[in-house]
C-alpha positions as CSV (number, residue, x, y, z in Angstrom):
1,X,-182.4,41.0,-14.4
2,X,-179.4,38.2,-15.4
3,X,-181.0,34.7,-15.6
4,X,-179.5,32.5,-12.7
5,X,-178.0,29.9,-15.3
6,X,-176.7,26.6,-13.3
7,X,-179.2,25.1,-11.3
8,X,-176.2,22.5,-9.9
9,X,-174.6,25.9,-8.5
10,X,-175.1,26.1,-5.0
11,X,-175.3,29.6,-4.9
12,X,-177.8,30.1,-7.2
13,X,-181.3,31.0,-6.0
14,X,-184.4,29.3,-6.8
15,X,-186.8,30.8,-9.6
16,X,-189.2,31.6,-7.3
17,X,-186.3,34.1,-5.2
18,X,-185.1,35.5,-9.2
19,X,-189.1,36.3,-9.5
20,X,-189.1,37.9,-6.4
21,X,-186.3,40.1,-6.9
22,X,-187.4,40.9,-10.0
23,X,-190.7,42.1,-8.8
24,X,-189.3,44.2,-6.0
25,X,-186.8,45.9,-8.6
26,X,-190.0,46.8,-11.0
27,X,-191.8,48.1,-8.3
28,X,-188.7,49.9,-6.8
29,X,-188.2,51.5,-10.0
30,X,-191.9,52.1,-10.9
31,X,-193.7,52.1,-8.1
32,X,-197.3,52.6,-9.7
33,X,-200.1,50.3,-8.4
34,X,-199.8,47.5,-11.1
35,X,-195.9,46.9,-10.1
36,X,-196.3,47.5,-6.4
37,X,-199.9,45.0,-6.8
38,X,-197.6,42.6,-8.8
39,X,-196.1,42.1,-5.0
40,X,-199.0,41.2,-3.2
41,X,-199.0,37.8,-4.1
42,X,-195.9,37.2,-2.1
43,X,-197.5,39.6,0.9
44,X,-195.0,42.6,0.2
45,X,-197.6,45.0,-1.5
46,X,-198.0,47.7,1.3
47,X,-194.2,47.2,2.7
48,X,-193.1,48.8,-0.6
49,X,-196.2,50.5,-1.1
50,X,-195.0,52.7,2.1
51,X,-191.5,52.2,0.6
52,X,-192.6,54.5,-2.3
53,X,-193.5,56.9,0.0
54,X,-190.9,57.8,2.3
55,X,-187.8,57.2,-0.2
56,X,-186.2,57.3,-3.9
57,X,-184.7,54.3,-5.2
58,X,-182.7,55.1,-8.4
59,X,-180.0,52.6,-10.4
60,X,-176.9,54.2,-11.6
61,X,-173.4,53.4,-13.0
62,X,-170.3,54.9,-10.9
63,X,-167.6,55.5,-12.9
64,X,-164.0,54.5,-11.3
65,X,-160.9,56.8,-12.3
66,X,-160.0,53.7,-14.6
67,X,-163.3,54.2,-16.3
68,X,-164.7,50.5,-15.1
69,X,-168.3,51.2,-14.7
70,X,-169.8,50.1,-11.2
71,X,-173.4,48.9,-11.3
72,X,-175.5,50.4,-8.3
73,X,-178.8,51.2,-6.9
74,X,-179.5,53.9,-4.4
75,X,-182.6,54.7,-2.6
76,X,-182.8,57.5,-0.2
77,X,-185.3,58.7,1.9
78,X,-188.2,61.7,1.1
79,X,-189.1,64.7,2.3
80,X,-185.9,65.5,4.5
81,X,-185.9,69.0,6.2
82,X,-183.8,71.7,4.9
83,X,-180.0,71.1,6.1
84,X,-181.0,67.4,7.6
85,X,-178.9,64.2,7.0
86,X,-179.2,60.6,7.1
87,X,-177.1,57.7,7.9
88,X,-175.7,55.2,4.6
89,X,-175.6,51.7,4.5
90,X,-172.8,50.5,1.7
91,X,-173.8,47.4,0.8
92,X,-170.9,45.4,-1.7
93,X,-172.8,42.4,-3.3
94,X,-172.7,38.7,-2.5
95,X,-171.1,36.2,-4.7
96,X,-174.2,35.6,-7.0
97,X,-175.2,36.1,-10.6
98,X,-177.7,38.7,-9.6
99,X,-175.0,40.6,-7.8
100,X,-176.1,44.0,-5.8
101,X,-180.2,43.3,-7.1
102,X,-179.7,40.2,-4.4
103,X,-180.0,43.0,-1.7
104,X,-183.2,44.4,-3.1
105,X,-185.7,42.7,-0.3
106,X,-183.6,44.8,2.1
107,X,-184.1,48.2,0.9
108,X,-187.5,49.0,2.3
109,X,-186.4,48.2,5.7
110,X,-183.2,50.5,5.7
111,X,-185.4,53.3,3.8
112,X,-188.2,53.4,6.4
113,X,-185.3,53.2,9.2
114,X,-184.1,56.6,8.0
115,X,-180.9,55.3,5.8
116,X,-179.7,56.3,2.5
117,X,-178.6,52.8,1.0
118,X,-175.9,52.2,-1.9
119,X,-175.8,48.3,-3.3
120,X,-173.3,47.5,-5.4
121,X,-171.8,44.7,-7.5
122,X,-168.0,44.7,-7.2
123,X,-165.8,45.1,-10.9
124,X,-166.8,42.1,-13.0
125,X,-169.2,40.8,-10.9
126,X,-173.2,41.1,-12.4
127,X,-173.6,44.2,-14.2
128,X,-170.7,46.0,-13.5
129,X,-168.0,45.8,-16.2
130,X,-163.8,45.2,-15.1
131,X,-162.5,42.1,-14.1
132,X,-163.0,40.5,-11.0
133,X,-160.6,40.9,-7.8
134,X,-161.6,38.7,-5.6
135,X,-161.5,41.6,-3.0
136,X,-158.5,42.5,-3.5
137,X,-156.6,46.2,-3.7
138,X,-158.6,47.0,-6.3
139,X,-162.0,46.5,-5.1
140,X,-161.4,47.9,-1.8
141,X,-159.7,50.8,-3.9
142,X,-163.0,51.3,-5.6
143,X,-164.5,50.7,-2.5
144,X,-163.3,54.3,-1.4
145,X,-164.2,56.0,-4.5
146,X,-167.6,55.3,-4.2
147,X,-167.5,56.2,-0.9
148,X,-166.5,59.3,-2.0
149,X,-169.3,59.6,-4.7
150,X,-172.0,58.5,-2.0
151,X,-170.9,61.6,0.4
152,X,-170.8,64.0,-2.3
153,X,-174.6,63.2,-2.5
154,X,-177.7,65.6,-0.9
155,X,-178.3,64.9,2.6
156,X,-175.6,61.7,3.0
157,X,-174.4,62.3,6.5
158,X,-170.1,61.3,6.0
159,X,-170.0,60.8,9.7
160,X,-172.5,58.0,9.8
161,X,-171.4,55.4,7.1
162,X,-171.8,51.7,7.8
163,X,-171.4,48.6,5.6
164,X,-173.0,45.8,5.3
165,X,-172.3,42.6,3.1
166,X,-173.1,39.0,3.1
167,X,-170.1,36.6,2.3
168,X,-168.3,38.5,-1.0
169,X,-169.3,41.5,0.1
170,X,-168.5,40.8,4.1
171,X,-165.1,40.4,2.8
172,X,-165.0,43.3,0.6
173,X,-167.1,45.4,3.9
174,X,-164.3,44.4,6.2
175,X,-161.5,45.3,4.1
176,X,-163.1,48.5,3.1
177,X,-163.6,49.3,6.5
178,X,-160.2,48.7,7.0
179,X,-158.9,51.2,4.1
180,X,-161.1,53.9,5.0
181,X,-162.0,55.7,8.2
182,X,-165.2,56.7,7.3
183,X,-167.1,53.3,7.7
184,X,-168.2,54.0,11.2
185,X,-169.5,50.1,11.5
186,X,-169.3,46.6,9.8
187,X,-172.1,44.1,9.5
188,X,-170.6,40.7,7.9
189,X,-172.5,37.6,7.1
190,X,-171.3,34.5,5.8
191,X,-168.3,36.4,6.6
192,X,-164.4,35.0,6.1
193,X,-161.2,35.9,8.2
194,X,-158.6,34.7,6.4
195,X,-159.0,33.5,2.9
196,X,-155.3,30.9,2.9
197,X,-156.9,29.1,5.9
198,X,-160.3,28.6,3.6
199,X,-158.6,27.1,0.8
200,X,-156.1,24.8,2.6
201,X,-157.5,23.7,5.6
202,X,-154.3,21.2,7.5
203,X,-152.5,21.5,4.3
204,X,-155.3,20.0,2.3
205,X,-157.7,21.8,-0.7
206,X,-161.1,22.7,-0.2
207,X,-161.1,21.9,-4.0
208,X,-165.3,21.3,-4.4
209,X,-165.8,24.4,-2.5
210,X,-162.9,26.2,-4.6
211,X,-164.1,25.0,-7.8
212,X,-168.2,26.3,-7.5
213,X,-167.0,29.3,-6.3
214,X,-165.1,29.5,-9.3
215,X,-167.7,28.4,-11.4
216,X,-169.8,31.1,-10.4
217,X,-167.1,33.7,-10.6
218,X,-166.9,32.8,-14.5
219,X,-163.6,32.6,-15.1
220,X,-163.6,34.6,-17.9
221,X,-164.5,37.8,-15.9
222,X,-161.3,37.3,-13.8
223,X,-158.1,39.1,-13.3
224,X,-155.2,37.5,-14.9
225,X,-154.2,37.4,-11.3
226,X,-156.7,35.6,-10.2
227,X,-157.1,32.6,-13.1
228,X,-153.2,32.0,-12.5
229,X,-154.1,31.3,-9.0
230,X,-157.2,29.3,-9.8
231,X,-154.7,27.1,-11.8
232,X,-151.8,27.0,-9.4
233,X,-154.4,25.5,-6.8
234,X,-155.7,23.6,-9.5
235,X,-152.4,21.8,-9.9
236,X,-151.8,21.7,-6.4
237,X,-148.7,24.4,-6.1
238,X,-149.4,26.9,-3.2
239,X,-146.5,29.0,-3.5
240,X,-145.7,32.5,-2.5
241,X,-147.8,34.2,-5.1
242,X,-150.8,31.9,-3.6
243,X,-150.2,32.8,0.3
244,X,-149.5,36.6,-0.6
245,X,-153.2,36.4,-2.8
246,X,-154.6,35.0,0.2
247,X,-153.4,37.3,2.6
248,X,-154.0,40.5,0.8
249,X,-157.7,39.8,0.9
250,X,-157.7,38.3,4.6
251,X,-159.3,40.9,7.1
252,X,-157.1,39.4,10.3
253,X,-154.4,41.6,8.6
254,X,-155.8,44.7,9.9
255,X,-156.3,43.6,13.4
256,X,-154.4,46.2,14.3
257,X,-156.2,48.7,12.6
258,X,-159.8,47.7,13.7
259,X,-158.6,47.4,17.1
260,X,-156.8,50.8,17.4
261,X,-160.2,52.7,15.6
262,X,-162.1,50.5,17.8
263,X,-164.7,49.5,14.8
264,X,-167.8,48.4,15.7
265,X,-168.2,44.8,14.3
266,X,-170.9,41.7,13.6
267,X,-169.9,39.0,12.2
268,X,-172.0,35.6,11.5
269,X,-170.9,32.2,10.2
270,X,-172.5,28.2,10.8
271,X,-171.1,25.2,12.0
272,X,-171.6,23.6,9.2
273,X,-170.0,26.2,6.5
274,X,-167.9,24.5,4.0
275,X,-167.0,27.8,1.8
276,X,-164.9,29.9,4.7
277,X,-162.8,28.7,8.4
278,X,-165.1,28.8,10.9
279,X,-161.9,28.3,13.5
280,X,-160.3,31.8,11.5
281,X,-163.6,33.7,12.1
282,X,-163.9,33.1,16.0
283,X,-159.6,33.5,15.9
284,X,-160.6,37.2,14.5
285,X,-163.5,37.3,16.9
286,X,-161.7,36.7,19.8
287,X,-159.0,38.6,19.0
288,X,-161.0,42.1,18.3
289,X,-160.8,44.5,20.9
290,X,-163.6,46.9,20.0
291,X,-167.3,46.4,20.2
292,X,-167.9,43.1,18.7
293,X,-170.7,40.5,17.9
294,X,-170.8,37.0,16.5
295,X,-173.9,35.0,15.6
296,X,-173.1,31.1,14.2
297,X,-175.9,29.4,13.1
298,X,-177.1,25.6,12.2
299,X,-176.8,25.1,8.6
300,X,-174.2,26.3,6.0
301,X,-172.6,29.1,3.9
302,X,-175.9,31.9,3.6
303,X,-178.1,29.7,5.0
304,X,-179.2,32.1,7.5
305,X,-179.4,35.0,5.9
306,X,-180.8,34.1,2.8
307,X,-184.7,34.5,4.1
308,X,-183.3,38.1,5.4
309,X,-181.7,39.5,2.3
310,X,-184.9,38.4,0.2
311,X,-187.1,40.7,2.9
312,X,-188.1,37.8,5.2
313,X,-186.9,37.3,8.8
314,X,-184.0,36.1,9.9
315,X,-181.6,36.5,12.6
316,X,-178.8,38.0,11.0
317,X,-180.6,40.8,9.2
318,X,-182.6,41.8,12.3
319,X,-179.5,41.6,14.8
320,X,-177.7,43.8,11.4
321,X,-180.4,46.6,11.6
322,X,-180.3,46.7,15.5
323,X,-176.3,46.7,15.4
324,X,-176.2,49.9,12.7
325,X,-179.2,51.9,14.3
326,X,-177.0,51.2,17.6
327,X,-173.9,52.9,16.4
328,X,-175.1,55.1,13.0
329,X,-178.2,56.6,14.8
330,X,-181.2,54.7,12.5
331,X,-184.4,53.3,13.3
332,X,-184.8,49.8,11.0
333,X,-184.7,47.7,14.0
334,X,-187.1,46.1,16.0
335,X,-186.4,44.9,19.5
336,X,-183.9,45.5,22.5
337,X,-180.2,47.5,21.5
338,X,-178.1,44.9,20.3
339,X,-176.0,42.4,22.9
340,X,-172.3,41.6,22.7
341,X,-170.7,38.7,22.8
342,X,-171.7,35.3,21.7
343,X,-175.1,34.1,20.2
344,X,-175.8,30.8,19.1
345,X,-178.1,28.0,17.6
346,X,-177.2,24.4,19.1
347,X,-177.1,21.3,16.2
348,X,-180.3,20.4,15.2
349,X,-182.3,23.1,16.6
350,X,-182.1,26.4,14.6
351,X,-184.8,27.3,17.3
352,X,-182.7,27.3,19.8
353,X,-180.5,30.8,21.0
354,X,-177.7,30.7,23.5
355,X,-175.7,33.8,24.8
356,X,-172.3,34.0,26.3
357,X,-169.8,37.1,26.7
358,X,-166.2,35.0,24.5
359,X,-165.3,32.5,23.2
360,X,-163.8,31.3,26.3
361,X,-167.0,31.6,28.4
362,X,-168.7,29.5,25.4
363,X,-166.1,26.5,24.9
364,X,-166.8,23.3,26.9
365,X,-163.5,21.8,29.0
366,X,-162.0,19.3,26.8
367,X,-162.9,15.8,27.6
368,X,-160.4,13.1,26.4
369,X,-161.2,9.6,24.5
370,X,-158.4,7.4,23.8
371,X,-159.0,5.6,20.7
372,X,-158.4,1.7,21.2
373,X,-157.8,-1.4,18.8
374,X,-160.5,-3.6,17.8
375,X,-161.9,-6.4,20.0
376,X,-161.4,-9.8,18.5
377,X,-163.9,-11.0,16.1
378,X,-165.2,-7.1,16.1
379,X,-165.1,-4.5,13.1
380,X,-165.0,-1.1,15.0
381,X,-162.9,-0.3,17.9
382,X,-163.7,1.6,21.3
383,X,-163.2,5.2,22.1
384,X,-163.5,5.8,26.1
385,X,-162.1,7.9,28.5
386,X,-159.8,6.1,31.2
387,X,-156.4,5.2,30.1
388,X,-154.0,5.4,27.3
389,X,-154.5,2.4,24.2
390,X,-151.2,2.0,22.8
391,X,-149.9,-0.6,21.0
392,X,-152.6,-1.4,17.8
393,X,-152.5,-0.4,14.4
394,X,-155.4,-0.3,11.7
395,X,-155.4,0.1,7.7
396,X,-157.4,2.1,5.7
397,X,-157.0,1.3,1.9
398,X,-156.9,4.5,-0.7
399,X,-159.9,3.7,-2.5
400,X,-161.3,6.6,-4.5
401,X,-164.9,8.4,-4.5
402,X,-166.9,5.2,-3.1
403,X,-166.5,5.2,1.2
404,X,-170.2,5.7,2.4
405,X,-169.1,8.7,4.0
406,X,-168.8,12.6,2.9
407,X,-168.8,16.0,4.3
408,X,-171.9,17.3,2.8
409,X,-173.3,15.7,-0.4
410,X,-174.5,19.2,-1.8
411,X,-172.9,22.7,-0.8
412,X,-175.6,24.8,0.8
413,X,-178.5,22.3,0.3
414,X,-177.2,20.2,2.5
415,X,-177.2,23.0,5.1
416,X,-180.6,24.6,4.3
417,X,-182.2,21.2,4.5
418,X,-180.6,20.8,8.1
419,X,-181.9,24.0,8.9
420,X,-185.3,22.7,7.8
421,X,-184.9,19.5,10.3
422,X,-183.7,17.3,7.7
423,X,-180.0,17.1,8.5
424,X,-178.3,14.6,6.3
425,X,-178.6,10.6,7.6
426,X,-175.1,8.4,7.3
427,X,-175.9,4.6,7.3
428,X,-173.1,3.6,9.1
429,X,-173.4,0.1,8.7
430,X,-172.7,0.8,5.2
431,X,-169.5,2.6,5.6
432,X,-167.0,0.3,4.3
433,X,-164.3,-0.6,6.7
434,X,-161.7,-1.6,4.1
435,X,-162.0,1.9,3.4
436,X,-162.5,3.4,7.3
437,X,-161.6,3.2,10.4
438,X,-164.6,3.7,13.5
439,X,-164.5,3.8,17.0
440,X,-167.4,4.5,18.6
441,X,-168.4,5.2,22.5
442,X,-170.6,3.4,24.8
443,X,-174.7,4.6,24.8
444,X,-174.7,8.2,26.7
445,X,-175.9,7.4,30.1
446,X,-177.9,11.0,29.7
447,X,-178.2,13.8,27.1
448,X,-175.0,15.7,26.5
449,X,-174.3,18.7,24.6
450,X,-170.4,18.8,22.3
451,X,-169.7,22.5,22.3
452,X,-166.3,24.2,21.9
453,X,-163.1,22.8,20.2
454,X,-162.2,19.3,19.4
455,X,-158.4,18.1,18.5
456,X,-157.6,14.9,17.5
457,X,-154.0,13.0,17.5
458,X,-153.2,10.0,15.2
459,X,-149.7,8.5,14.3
460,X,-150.4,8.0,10.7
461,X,-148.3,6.1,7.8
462,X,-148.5,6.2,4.6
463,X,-147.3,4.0,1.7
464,X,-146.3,7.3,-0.3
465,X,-144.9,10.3,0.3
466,X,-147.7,12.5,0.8
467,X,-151.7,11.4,1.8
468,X,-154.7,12.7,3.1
469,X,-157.2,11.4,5.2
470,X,-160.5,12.8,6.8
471,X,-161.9,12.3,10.4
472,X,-165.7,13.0,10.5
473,X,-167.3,12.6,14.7
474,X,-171.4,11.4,14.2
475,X,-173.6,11.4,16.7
476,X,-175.2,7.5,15.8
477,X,-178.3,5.8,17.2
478,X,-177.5,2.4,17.5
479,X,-180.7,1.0,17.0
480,X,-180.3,1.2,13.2
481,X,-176.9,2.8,12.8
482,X,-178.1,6.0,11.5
483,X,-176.3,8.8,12.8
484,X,-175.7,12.8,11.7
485,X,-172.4,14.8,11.4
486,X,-171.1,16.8,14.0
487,X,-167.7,17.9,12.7
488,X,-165.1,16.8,10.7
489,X,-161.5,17.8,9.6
490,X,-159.6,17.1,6.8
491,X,-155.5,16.6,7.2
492,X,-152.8,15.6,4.1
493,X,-149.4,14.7,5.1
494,X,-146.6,16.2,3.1
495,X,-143.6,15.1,1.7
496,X,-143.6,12.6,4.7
497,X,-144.9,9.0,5.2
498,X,-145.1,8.9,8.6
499,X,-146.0,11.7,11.2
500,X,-148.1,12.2,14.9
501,X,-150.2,15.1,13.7
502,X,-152.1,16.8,16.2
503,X,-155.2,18.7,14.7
504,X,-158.2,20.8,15.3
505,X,-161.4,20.3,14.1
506,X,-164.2,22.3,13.4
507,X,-165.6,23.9,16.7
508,X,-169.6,22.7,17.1
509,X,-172.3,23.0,19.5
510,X,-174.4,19.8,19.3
511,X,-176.8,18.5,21.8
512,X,-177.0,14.8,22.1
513,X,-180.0,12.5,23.3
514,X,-179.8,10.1,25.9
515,X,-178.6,6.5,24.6
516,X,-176.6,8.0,21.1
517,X,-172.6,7.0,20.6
518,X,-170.5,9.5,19.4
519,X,-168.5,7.4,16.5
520,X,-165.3,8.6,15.1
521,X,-164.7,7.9,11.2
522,X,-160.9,8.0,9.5
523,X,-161.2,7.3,5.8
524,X,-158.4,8.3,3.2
525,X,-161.4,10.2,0.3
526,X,-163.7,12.8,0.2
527,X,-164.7,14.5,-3.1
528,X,-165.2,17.7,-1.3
529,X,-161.3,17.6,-1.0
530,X,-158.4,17.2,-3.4
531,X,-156.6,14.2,-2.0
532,X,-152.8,13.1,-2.9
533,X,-153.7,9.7,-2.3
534,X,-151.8,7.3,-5.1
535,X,-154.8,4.2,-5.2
536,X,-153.7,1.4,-5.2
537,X,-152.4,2.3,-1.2
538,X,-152.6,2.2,2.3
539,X,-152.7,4.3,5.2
540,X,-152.0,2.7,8.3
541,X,-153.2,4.5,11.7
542,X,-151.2,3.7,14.9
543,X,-150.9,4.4,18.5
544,X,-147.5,4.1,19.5
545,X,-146.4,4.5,23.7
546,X,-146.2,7.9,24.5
547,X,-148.2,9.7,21.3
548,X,-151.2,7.4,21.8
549,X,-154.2,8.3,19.4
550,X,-157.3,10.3,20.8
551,X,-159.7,12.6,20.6
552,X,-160.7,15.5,22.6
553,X,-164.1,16.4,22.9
554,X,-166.1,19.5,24.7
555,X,-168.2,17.0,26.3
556,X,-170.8,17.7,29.4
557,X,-174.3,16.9,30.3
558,X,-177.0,19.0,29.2
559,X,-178.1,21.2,32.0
C-alpha cells in the first residue's frame, strides 16, 4: 500500500486509517486467521471473518484499448446458484494517495448485501498507470470499458449496475452515469456540479483549495491538458480553454440526459465545504427531475463520509446502501427504504436530522438588514431591519495575510473538528478594523435558526482596477466577542473600480441561542483566495440612495 506522504495535505488520512486499510486489504486478500485476527484490534475480526465466507475479493489490472493499466479490486459473492446474478457496485476512487484501496472498509458490507463490487483508481491516480484527467472524456471513456469488462464477468447481472463514488470519483460516477445507460443508479459524496463555479466562485479563485488539490494530484501524473490549466489559473487567465475544461467535467451538462432516463440519484455535500459549490450542487438538485436525494452535513469536504468508507457508521454510507438496495435489488442496508427529498444536519449539531420534500420547502423567507454607518465615537456599525441607511461610506485598507479573520484556517480539519464540537472560535475584538468593516445586530430576543440563501448588496470602490473582498456572517456572543462562522462569500471586481454587486452567499442552516448578534465582516484578504488587491490600497464600501447596502438573511425563530 502507497505511503500517505504530506501530512499538511488535507486529504491525507491519518496513520492509524493507512494501518487500517492496510490490514483490511491483507486479510481481504488472505483471509487465514492470523490476517483476519490482525483485525480484531480495531473490532472488525468477525465482519471480515464472515466476509471470507460469502465472497472472493481478487486485485487485478484492466487493461484500456490504449494499453493504460487500470488498478482494481473485485470481490464477489460465493456460492451463487447455477444461472443466478448479482447486482455491481462501480466504485471510481476518491482523490487520495491510496486511491481505490480507500474503499476497502466498504467491501464487506456490499459483499454480505449480495453485490459484486469493482473499486477502481482512475488513469494516473494510485496504482493505475496514464495520466490523470481530471474526469474528463477519457476517464469517463474508460469508465465504459470497464463497465464492459465487469459484465463480461460470471454472474454480474448488466441490468443492475450502480455507482458509487466519494468526491473524485462522485464526479467521475456522475459523468459515467451520464455516458452510459447501464448505470442503473448514482450514489455521490462529497459530490460537485459544476467544476468552473468551484474554482471561481463571484469571479474570484479558490486558489488554497486549487493548489492542495493539485498537490495531491502530483502534477507530474497530469495530462498536459490539465498542468496548462493548472498554470493558466495560476496566473490568473480563465479563458476559453479554462471554461470549456470546466465544463466538460461538470455533471449539470447532462441534465437533460439524467432527467429524460430518469436516474436514480443521491448526492451529499456540507455547509462548510470549501473544495466544491455547495449553491451548484442544490442548483443540480433542484433541478433533477428523477428520483433524487441530498444529504448536507456539518463539517467539510469528506467529513462525513470518511468514518463510512473506512467501515464505520456514517450517514452517507448507510443512506448509500439503502438507496442502491432500493433501486438494484441488494440487501446491505439497514433500516426503512430510503426517503426523498431533503435531509439535513443544523450548524453545530451533527446530531441533529431535518427532512423536507425541495429546496423550496427547506429555504427560510428572506429577512432583510440594512447595513448602517457607524455611531459617533463607535468602531462597528448597526445592521437592523426597518429602513433603508443611505448616505455613509467606510474604508477597508488592502493589507495582506494579517486581518484576524479567515474562511477556515485548515482545509478539512477545520471541518472534522466542527463536526467533533469544536467549530473554529474568531476573537472579534481582535479583528482589525483598519482592515474590516462590522456591523453587527442587536442581542436575539430568542433562539433563531439562519437556514436557506443569503444575498448581500454593497456599492464598493476601489483604488484600482480590479479588487476583491470577502464577507464572512458570525454568530458572536457578546459577552467576550467570540463568535463562529456561518457563511461567507468571496467577490473580486473586474476591470472596474466601482460597482453595486449583488451576491449570494453560501446557503446554511444554523441555529442560534438566545442573546447572540449576527455580525457581518467585509475585509479586502483571505489566503484561502487569490486576491487582485495592489497593497498599498483601499476599498471603500458605500450606500448610495436607491442601491443601499444590506443583507438578506433566512431568519426565523426556532420552533
Amino acid at each position: 500500500m502507497p505511503v500517505q506522504e504530506s501530512p499538511q495535505n488535507p486529504f491525507v488520512l491519518s496513520a492509524e486509517d493507512v494501518a487500517k486499510l492496510e490490514a483490511i486489504r491483507e486479510a481481504l486478500l488472505d483471509p487465514s486467521p492470523r490476517r483476519i485476527g490482525r483485525l480484531d484490534q480495531w473490532g472488525l475480526a468477525d465482519e471480515y471473518e464472515t466476509q471470507a465466507e460469502v465472497g472472493t475479493y481478487r486485485e487485478i489490472p484492466i487493461v484500456m484499448a490504449d494499453g493504460t493499466r487500470i488498478d482494481a479490486g473485485l470481490s464477489t459473492p460465493r456460492n451463487l446458484a447455477p444461472g443466478q446474478t448479482c447486482p455491481a457496485i462501480v466504485m471510481p476512487a476518491p482523490l487520495n494517495d491510496l486511491g481505490r484501496l480507500a474503499y476497502l472498509g466498504t467491501v464487506p458490507r456490499w459483499t454480505l448485501g449480495g453485490y459484486a463490487v469493482l473499486t477502481y483508481s482512475q488513469r494516473g491516480l494510485a496504482e493505475s498507470t496514464g495520466k490523470i484527467q481530471v474526469a474528463g472524456p477519457q476517464d469517463v471513456a474508460d469508465g465504459v470499458e470497464i463497465l464492459d469488462w465487469l459484465t463480461e464477468q460470471d454472474a454480474v447481472d448488466p441490468g443492475r449496475i450502480g455507482c458509487f463514488g466519494s468526491s473524485y470519483g462522485a464526479g467521475t460516477s456522475l459523468l459515467l452515469a451520464a455516458q452510459d445507460e447501464r448505470v442503473k443508479a448514482v450514489v455521490g459524496t462529497s459530490a460537485w456540479s459544476d467544476l468552473f463555479t468551484s474554482l471561481l466562485e463571484n469571479g474570484t479563485r479558490h486558489i488554497k483549495a486549487f493548489e492542495s488539490l493539485v498537490s495531491l494530484f502530483h502534477e507530474e501524473r497530469c495530462s498536459k491538458e490539465f498542468r496548462d490549466v493548472i498554470d493558466k489559473i495560476r496566473r490568473n487567465i480563465i479563458d476559453d480553454e479554462v471554461r470549456e475544461f470546466a465544463r466538460l467535467r461538470s455533471p449539470i451538462q447532462h441534465l437533460k440526459t439524467y432527467n429524460s432516463r430518469n436516474v436514480p440519484i443521491l448526492m451529499t455535500t456540507h455547509w462548510h465545504e470549501t473544495i466544491f459549490s455547495v449553491p451548484a450542487v442544490i442548483d443540480l438538485f433542484t433541478r433533477l427531475q428523477g428520483p433524487k436525494s441530498l444529504l448536507v452535513q456539518v463539517g467539510d469536504h469528506g467529513n462525513g463520509e470518511l468514518p463510512g468508507l473506512l467501515g464505520l457508521p456514517s450517514k452517507p454510507t448507510a443512506m448509500a446502501y439503502r438507496w442502491m438496495d432500493h433501486y438494484l435489488g441488494g440487501q446491505a442496508g439497514i433500516g426503512p427504504e430510503p426517503r426523498f427529498g431533503i435531509r439535513s444536519e443544523y450548524m453545530p449539531n451533527p446530531m441533529s436530522e431535518l427532512h423536507h420534500d425541495d429546496w423550496a420547502s427547506y429555504a427560510l423567507p428572506k429577512q432583510r438588514f440594512h447595513l448602517g454607518a457607524v455611531p459617533t465615537g463607535q468602531q462597528d456599525a448597526p445592521m437592523a431591519q426597518g429602513q433603508p441607511q443611505p448616505g455613509w461610506t467606510r474604508s477597508v485598507q488592502a493589507a495582506g495575510p494579517d486581518t484576524g479573520i479567515i474562511v477556515a484556517p485548515e482545509i478539512i480539519f477545520t471541518g472534522l473538528a466542527e463536526r467533533a464540537g469544536l467549530p473554529h472560535v474568531y476573537k472579534t475584538a481582535e479583528i482589525k478594523r483598519d482592515v474590516a468593516a462590522v456591523w453587527t445586530t442587536t442581542p436575539l430576543e430568542q433562539p433563531m435558526r439562519v437556514q436557506g440563501d443569503l444575498e448581500a448588496r454593497l456599492t464598493v470602490k476601489a483604488q484600482t482596477n480590479n479588487a476583491t473582498f470577502v464577507a464572512y456572517l458570525l454568530d458572536c456572543d457578546p459577552d467576550n466577542g467570540h463568535a463562529a462562522i456561518i457563511t461567507h462569500a468571496p467577490y473580486t471586481l473586474t476591470d472596474q473600480q466601482a460597482a453595486t454587486v449583488t451576491f449570494r452567499l453560501q446557503p446554511a442552516h444554523y441555529v442560534l441561542r438566545k442573546g447572540r448578534r449576527l455580525q457581518l465582516i467585509i475585509d479586502s484578504y483571505d489566503p484561502f483566495f487569490a486576491d487582485d488587491q495592489t497593497i498599498p490600497s483601499a476599498l471603500e464600501i458605500t450606500s448610495p440612495k436607491g442601491n443601499e447596502s444590506y443583507v438578506d438573511i433566512p431568519l426565523a425563530p426556532l420552533p
